[in-house]
MDAnalysis code that builds the backbone (N, CA, C; Angstrom):
import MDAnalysis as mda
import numpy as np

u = mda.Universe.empty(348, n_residues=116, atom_resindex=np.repeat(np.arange(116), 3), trajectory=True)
u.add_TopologyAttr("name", ["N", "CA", "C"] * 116)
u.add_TopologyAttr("resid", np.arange(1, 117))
u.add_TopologyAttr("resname", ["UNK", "UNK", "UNK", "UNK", "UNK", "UNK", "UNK", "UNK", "UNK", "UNK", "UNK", "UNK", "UNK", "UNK", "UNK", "UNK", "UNK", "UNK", "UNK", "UNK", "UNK", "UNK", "UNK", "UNK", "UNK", "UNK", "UNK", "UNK", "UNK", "UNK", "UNK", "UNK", "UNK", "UNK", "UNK", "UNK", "UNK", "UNK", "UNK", "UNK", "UNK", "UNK", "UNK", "UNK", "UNK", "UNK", "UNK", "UNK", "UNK", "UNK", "UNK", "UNK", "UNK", "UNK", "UNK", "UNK", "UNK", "UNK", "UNK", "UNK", "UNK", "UNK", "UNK", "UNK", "UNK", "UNK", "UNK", "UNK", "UNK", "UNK", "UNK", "UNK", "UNK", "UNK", "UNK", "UNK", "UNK", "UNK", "UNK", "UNK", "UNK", "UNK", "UNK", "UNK", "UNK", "UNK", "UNK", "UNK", "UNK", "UNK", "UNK", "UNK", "UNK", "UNK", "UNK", "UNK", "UNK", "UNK", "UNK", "UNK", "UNK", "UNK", "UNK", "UNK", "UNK", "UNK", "UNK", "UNK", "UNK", "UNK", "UNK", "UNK", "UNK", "UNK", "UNK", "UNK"])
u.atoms.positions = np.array([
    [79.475, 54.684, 49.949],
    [80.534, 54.271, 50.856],
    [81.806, 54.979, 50.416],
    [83.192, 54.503, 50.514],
    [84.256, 55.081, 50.607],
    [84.863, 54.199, 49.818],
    [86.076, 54.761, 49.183],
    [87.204, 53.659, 48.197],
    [87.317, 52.814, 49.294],
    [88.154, 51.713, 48.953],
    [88.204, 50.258, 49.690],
    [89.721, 50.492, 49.239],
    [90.161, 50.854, 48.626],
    [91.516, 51.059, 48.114],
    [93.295, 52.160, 48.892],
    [91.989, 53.119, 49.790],
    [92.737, 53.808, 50.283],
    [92.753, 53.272, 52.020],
    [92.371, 52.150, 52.153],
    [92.137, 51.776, 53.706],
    [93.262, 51.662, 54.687],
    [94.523, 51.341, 53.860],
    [96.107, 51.259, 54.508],
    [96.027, 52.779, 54.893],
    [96.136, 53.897, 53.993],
    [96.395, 55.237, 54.735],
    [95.063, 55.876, 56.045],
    [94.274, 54.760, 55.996],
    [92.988, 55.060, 57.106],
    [93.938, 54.748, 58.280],
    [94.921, 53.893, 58.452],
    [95.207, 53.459, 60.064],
    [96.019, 54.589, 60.746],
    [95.955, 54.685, 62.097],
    [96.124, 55.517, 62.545],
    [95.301, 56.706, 62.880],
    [94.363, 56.418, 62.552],
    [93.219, 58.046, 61.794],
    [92.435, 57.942, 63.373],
    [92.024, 58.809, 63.835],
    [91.391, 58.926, 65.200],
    [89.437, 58.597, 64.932],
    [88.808, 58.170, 65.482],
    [87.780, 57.413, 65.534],
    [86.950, 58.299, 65.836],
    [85.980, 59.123, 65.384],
    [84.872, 59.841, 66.651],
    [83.549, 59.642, 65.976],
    [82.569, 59.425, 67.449],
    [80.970, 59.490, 67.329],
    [80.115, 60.145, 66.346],
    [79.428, 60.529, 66.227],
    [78.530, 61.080, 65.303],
    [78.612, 62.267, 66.055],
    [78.353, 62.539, 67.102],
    [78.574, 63.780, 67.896],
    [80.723, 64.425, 68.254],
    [81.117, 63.909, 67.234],
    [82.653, 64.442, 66.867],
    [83.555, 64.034, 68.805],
    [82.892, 63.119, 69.522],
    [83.520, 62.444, 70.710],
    [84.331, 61.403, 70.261],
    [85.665, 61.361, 70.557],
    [86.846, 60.468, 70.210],
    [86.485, 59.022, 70.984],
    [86.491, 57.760, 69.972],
    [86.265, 56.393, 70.401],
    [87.547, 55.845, 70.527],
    [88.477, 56.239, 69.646],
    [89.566, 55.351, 69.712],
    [90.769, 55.927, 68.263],
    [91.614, 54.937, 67.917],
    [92.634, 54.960, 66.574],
    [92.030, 53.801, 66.321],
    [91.921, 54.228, 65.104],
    [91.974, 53.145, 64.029],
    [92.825, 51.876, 63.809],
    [92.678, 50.670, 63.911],
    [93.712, 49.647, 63.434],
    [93.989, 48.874, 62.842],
    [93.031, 48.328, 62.233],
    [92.561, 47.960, 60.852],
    [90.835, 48.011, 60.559],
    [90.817, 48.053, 58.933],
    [89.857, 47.504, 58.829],
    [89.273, 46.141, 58.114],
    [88.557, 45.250, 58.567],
    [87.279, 44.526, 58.186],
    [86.647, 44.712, 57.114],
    [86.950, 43.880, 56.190],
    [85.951, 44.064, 54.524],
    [85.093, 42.516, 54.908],
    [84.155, 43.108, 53.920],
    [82.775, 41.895, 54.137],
    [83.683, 40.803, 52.956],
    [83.852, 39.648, 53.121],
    [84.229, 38.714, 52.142],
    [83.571, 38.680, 51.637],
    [82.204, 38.984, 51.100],
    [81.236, 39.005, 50.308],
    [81.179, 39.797, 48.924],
    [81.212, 41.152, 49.595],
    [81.870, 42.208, 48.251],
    [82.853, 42.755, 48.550],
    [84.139, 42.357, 48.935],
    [85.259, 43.148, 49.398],
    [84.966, 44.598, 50.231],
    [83.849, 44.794, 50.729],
    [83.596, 46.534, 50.794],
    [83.899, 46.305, 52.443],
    [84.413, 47.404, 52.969],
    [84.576, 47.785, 54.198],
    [83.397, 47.581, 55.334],
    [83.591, 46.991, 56.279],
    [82.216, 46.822, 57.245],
    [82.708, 47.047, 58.482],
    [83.692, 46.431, 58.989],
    [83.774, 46.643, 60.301],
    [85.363, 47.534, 60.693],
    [85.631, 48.079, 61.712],
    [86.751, 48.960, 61.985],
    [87.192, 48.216, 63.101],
    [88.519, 47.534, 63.477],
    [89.108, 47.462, 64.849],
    [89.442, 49.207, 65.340],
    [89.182, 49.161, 66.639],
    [89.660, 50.562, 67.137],
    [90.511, 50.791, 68.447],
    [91.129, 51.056, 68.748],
    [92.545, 50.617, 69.703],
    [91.666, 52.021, 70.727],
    [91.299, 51.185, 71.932],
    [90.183, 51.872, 73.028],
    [90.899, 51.522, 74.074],
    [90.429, 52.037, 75.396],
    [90.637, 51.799, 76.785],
    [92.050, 52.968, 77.193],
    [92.671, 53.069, 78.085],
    [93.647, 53.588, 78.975],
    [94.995, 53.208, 78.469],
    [96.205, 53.950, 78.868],
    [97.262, 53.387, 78.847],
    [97.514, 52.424, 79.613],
    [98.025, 51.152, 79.232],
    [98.391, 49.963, 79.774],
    [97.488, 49.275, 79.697],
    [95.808, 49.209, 79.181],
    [94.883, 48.193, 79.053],
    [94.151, 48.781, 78.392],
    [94.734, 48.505, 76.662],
    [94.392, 48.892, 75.607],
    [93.526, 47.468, 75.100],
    [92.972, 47.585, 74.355],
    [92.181, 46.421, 73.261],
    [91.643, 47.189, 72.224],
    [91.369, 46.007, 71.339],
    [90.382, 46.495, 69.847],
    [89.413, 46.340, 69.729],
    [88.208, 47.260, 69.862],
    [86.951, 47.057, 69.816],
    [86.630, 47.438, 68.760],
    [85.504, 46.439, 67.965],
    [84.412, 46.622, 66.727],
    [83.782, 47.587, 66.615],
    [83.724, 48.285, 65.150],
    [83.242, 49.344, 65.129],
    [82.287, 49.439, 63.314],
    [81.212, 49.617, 63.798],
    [80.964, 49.423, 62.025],
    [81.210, 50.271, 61.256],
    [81.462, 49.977, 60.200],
    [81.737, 51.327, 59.214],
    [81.259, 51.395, 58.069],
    [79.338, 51.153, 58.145],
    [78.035, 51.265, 57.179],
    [77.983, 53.072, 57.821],
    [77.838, 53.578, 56.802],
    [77.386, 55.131, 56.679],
    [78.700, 56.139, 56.926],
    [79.686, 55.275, 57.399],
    [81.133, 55.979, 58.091],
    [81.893, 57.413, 57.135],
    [81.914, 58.107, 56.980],
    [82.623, 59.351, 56.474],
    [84.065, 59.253, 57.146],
    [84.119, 59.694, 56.202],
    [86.655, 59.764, 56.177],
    [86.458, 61.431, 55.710],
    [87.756, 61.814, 56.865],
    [88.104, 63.228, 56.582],
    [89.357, 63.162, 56.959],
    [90.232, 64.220, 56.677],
    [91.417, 64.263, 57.053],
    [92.100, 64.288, 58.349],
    [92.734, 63.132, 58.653],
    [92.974, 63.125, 60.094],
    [91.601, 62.122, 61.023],
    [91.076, 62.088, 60.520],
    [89.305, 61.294, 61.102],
    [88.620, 60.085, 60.455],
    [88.263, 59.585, 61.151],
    [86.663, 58.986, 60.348],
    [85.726, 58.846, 61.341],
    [84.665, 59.305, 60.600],
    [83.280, 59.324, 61.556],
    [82.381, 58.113, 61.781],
    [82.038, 57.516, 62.347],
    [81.299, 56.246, 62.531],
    [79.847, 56.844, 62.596],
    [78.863, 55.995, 62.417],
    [77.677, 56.066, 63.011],
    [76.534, 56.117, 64.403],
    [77.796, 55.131, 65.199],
    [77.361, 54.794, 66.167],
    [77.587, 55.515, 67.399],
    [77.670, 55.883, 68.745],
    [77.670, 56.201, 69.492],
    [78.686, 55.955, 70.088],
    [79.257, 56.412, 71.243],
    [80.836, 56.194, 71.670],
    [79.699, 55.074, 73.023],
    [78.789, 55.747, 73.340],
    [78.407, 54.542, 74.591],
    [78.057, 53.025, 74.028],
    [77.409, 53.350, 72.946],
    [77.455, 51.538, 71.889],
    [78.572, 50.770, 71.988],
    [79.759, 51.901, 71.597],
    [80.667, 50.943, 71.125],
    [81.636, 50.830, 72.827],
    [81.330, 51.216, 73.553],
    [81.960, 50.489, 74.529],
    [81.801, 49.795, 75.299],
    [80.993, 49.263, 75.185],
    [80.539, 48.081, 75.285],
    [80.312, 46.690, 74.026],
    [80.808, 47.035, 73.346],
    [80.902, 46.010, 71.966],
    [82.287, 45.351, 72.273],
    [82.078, 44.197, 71.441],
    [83.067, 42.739, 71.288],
    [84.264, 43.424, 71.015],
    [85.534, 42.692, 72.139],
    [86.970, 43.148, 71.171],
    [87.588, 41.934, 71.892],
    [89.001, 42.244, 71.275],
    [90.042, 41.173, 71.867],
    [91.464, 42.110, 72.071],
    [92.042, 41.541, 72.401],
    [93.215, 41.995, 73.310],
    [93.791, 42.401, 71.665],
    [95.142, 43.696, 72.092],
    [95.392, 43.896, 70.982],
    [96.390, 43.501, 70.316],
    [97.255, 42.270, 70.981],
    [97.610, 41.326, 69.670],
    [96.649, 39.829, 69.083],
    [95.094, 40.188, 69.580],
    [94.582, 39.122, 69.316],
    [94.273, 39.320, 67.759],
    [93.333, 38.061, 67.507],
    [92.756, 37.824, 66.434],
    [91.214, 37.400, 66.840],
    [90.069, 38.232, 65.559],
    [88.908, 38.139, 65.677],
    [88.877, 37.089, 64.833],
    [88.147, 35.621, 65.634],
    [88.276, 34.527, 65.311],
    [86.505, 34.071, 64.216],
    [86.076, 33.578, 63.577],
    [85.206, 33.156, 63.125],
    [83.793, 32.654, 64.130],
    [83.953, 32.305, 64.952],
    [83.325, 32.065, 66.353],
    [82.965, 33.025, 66.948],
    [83.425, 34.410, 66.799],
    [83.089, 35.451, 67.506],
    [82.219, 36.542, 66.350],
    [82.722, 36.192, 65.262],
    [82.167, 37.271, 64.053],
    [80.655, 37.564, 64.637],
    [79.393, 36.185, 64.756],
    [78.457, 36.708, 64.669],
    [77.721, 37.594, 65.829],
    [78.942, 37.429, 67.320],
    [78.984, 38.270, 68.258],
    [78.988, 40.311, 67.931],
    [79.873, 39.964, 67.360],
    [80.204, 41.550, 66.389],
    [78.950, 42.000, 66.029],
    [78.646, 41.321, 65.116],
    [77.123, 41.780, 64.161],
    [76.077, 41.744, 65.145],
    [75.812, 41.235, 66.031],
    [74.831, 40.790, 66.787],
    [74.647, 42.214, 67.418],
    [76.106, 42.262, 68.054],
    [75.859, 43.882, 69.362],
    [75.018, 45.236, 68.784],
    [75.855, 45.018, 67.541],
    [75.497, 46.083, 66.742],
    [73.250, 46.213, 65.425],
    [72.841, 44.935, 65.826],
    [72.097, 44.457, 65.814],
    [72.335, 44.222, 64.176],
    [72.883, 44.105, 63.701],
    [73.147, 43.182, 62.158],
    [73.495, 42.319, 61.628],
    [72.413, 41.538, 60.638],
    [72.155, 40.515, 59.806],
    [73.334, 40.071, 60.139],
    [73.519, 39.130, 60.408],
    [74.774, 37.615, 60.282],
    [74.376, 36.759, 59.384],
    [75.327, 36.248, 58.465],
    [75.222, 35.261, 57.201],
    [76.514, 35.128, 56.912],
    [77.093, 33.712, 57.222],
    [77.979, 33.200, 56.418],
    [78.343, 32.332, 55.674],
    [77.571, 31.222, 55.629],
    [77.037, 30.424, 54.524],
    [78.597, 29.516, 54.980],
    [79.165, 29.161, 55.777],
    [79.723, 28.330, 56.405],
    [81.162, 28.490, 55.895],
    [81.568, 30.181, 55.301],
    [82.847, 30.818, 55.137],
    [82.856, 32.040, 56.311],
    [84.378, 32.277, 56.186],
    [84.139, 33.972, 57.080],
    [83.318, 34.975, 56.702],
    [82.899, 35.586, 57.164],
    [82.265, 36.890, 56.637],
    [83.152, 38.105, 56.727],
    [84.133, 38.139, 57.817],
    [84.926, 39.135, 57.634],
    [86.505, 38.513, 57.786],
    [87.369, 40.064, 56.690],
    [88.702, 39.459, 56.159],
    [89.425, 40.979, 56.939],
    [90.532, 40.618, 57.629],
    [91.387, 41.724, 58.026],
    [92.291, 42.568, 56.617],
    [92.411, 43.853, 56.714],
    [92.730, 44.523, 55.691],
    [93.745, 44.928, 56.362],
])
């Protein structure tokens, strides 16, 4: 994976597919409360004037300058869980996230994910 340490200078960083197609900016990221390690990416998607933050995982994700590469597909993720972009991804929705993306949910009746 990637330092967990340098994730503040990740925002802003432009989002693209595995095939180098732009998903979005970066806006924060999602560490697993479990081992502090990075899991999920908010990504600031849609048009001018009806923007939101859609989930983005960031298991296998590569950081380059100016970038980070996701795993997933730009058609996956647009259609994945977000909320408006002064919302908040609430505990109720977490296992929605994991679900789209078809991964293990476990929270043992804490959050699983912490905004960075």
């Amino acid at each position: 994976m990637f330092p967990a340490e340098n994730i503040r200078d990740w925002r802003g960083s432009t989002v693209v597919d595995p095939d180098g197609s732009k998903i979005g900016t970066l806006e924060a990221v999602y560490v697993d409360t479990t081992t502090d390690e990075p899991f999920f990416a908010s990504v600031t998607t849609g048009i001018i004037g009806r923007h939101k933050l859609t989930f983005v995982p960031l298991t296998g994700a590569t950081v380059a300058p100016g970038h980070l590469r996701v795993t997933v597909g730009k058609d996956l993720v647009k259609d994945a869980p977000s909320i408006d972009t002064d919302g908040e991804l609430t505990a109720d929705r977490e296992p929605e996230v994991f679900a789209h993306y078809s991964l293990p949910y476990t929270a043992n009746g804490v959050r699983r994910l912490a905004r960075r």
